[in-house]
C-alpha positions in Angstrom: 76.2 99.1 96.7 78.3 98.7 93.4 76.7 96.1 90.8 80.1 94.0 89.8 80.5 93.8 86.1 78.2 97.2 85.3 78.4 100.5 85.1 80.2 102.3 87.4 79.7 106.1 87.8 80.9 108.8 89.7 79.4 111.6 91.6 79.0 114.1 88.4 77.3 111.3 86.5 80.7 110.6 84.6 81.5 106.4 83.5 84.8 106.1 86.0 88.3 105.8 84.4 90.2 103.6 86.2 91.2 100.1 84.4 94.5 98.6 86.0 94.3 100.5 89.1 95.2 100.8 92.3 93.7 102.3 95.8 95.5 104.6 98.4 94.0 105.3 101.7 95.3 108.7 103.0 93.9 110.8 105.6 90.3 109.1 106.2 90.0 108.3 102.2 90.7 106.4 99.6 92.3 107.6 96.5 91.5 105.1 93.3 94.3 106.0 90.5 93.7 104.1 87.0 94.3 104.5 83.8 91.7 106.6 81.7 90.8 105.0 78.9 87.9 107.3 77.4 89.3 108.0 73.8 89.0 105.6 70.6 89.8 102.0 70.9 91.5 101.1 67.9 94.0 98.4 66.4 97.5 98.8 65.7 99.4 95.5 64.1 97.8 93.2 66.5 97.0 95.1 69.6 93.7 96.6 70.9 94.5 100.1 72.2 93.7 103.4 72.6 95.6 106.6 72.8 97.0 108.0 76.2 94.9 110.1 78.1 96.7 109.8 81.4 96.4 108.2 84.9 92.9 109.5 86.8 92.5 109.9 90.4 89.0 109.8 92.5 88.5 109.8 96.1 86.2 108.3 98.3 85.5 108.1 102.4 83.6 105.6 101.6 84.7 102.8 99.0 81.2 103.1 97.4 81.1 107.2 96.1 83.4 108.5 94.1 85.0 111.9 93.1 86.8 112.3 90.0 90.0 114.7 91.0 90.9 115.0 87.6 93.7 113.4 85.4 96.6 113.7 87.5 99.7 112.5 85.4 98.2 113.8 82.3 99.6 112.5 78.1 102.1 115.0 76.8 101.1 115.3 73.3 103.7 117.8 72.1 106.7 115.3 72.7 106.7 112.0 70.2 109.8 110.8 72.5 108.2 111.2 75.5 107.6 108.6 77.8 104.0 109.9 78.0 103.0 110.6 74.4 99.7 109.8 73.6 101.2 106.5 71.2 103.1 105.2 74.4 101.6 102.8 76.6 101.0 103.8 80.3 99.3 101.4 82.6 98.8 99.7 86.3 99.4 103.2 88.3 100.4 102.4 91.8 100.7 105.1 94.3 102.6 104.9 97.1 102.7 107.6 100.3 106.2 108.0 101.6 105.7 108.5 105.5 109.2 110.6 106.1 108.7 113.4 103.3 104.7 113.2 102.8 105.2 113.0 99.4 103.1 110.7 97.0 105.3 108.3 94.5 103.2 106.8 91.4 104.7 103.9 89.9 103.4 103.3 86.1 104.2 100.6 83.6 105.7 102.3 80.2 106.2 101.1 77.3 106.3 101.8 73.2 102.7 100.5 71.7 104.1 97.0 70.2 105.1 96.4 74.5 109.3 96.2 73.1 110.6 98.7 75.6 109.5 97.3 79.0 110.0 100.2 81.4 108.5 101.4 84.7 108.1 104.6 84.8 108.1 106.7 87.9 106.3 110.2 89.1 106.3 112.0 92.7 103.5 115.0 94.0 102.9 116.8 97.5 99.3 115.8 97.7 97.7 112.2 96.8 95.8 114.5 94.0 98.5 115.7 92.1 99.8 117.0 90.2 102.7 114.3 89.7 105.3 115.2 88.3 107.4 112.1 85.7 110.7 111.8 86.8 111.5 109.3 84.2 111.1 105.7 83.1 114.1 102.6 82.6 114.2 98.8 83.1 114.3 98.0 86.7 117.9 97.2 87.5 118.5 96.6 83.6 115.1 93.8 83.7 112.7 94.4 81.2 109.7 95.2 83.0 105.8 94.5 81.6 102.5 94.3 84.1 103.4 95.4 87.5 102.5 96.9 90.7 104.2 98.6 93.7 103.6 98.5 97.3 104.6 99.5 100.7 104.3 96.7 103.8 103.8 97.1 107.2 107.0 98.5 108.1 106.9 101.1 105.4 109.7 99.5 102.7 108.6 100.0 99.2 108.3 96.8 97.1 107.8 96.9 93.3 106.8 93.5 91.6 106.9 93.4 87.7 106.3 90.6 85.1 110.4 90.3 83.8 111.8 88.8 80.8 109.4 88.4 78.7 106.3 86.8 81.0 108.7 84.6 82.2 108.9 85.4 85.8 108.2 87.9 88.2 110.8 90.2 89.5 110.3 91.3 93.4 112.5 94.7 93.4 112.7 96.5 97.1 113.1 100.2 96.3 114.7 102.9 97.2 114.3 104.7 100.6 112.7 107.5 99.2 110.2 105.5 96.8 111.4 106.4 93.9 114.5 104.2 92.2 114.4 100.2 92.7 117.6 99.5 95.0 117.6 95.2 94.8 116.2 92.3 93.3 115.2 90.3 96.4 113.7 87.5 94.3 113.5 86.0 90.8 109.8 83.9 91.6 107.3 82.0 89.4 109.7 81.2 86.9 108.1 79.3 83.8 104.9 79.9 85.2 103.6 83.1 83.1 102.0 85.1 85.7 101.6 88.6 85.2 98.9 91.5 86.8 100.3 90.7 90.3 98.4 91.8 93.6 100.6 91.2 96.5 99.2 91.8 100.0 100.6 90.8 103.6 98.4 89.2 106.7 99.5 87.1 109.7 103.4 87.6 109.4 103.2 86.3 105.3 102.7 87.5 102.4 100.4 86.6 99.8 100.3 87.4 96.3 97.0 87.1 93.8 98.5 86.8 90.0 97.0 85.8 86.8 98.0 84.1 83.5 99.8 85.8 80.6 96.9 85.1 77.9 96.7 88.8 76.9 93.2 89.6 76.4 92.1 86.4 77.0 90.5 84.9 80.2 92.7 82.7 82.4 92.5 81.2 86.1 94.0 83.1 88.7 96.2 82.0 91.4 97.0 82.8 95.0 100.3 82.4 96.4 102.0 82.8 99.8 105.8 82.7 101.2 107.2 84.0 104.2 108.9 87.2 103.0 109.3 88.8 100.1 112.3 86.7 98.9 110.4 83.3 99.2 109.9 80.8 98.9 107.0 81.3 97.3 104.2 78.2 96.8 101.2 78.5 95.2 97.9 77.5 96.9 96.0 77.3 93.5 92.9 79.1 92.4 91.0 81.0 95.0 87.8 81.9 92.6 84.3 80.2 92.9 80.6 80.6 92.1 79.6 82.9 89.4 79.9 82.1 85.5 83.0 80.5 84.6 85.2 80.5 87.9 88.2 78.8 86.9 88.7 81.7 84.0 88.1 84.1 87.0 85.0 85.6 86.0 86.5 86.5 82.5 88.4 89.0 84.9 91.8 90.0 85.7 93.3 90.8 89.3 94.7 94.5 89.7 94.7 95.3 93.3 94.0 93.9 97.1 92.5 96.3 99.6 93.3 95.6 103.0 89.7 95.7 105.5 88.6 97.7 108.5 88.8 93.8 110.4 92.1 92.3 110.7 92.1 89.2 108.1 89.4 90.5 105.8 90.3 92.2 102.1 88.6 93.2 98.8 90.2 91.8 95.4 90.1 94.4 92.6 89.6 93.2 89.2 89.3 94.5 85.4 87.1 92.8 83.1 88.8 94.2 79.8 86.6 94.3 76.3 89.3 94.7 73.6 86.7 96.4 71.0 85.5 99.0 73.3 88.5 99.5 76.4 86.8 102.5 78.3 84.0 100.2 78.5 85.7 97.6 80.3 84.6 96.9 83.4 85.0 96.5 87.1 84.7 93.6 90.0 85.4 94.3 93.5 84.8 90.9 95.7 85.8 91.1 99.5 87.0 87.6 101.1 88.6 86.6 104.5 92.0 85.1 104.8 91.7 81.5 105.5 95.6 79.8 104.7 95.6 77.4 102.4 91.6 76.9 102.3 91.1 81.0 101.1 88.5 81.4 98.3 87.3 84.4 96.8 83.5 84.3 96.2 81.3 85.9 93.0 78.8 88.8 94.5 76.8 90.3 92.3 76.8 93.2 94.2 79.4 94.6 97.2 79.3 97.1 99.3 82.8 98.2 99.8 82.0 100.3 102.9 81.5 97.1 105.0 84.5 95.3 104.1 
């Protein structure tokens, strides 16, 4: 079982570095790539941050135990220019598993630490735990790019969705065959609306997409929306959260990731509590729920176990 909001640890004992992550399953386990954010918190102008470490990866075959495999797109301290100097910003790995080659493609939000250069930064590796290598970072198809994630469907197209022009809207970019390079902008959604941290996910012939406000730090409700395909129309169905301590701010929380189950029509919602004074102590909230149209809700536990999802 894994107490939501506390401590979570991995099999040496070690506090688990994984804020804005994503999970991979691959080969009968799950890979869990995050950012580690186990150095100094510190402000700089107005921002809480603290210096890049790198993207960690642990694996599980269960959900509930996990293995730290190291930091597997590790800081490059010697470079200042570098995309991932330790005064960058790198954040919300996604990894994707690219079923012709075998090769692993992380996608990772980069930017400069004041958040003006808006990139998404790309990285590729033979096994899910690395090395990667960094191919490089730009603004997808010339859109600045801020919170965003990257996913393959059912039929094995990539899809990488990222908060665009400035909060504004989100941008829903198929990529390239091969993973690595976004190829179109299929749709231009949630325009006005301020969404950001999106967690897309398909069941039933729709897609679905879990988002939350753009209050930086801040608490904010969450929102669940559906369309047909990836290019909309997309309608919101509201806020799925309920129970717990202050629901409608979603638990103080902020959506990451959605795990597909072992039962068709059941999924786990990953969330980061983030604690600006202390952000390798921010924590964790994994709640399953069951896909239920427009009536879905996503209930507080206290505690999950994963493995039964």
């Amino acid at each position: 079982m894994l107490t939501n909001g506390g401590i979570w640890r991995d099999t040496a004992g070690e506090i688990i570095q994984a804020h804005g992550g994503g999970i991979l399953h691959h080969g009968g386990k799950w890979y869990w790539y995050g950012e580690n954010k186990g150095g100094e918190t510190y402000r700089k102008g107005e921002i809480d941050r603290t210096d890049v470490i790198g993207i960690s990866c642990y694996s599980s075959t269960d959900l509930v135990s996990w293995k730290h495999e190291g930091v597997v797109l590790p800081a490059v301290a010697g470079e200042e220019d570098h995309d991932l100097h330790p005064s960058r910003v790198v954040e919300r790995p996604k990894v994707l598993h690219h079923r012709a080659s075998g090769r692993f493609v992380m996608w990772v939000h980069i930017d400069t630490w004041d958040y003006r250069t808006g990139h998404a930064g790309v990285a590729v590796a033979d096994s899910p735990t690395g090395p990667f290598q960094y191919l490089g970072s730009g603004r997808p198809l010339g859109h600045i790019s801020h919170d965003m994630t990257a996913f393959t469907d059912e039929r094995g197209v990539g899809w990488l969705v990222h908060s665009a022009d400035w909060h504004s809207a989100l941008h829903i970019v198929r990529l390239s065959e091969d993973l690595t390079e976004p190829a179109e902008v299929v749709g231009i959604e949630f325009v006005g609306a301020r969404r950001e941290a999106p967690a897309p996910f398909q069941h039933d012939g729709k897609w679905y997409m879990l988002t939350s406000g753009c209050t930086g730090w801040e608490p904010n409700a969450a929102d669940l929306a559906v369309a047909p395909n990836p290019w909309g129309p997309w309608q919101s169905l509201g806020d799925p959260c309920r129970g717990g301590v202050d629901p409608e701010l979603t638990w103080h929380y902020q959506s990451t990731f959605v795990v597909p189950g072992r039962t068709p029509g059941h999924f786990m919602a990953l969330f980061d509590r983030w604690n600006p004074g202390n952000l390798g102590d921010s924590r964790y909230i994994w709640l399953p729920f069951q896909m239920n149209g427009a009536d879905t809700v996503i209930e507080w536990q206290d505690s999950v176990d994963p493995s039964r999802v």
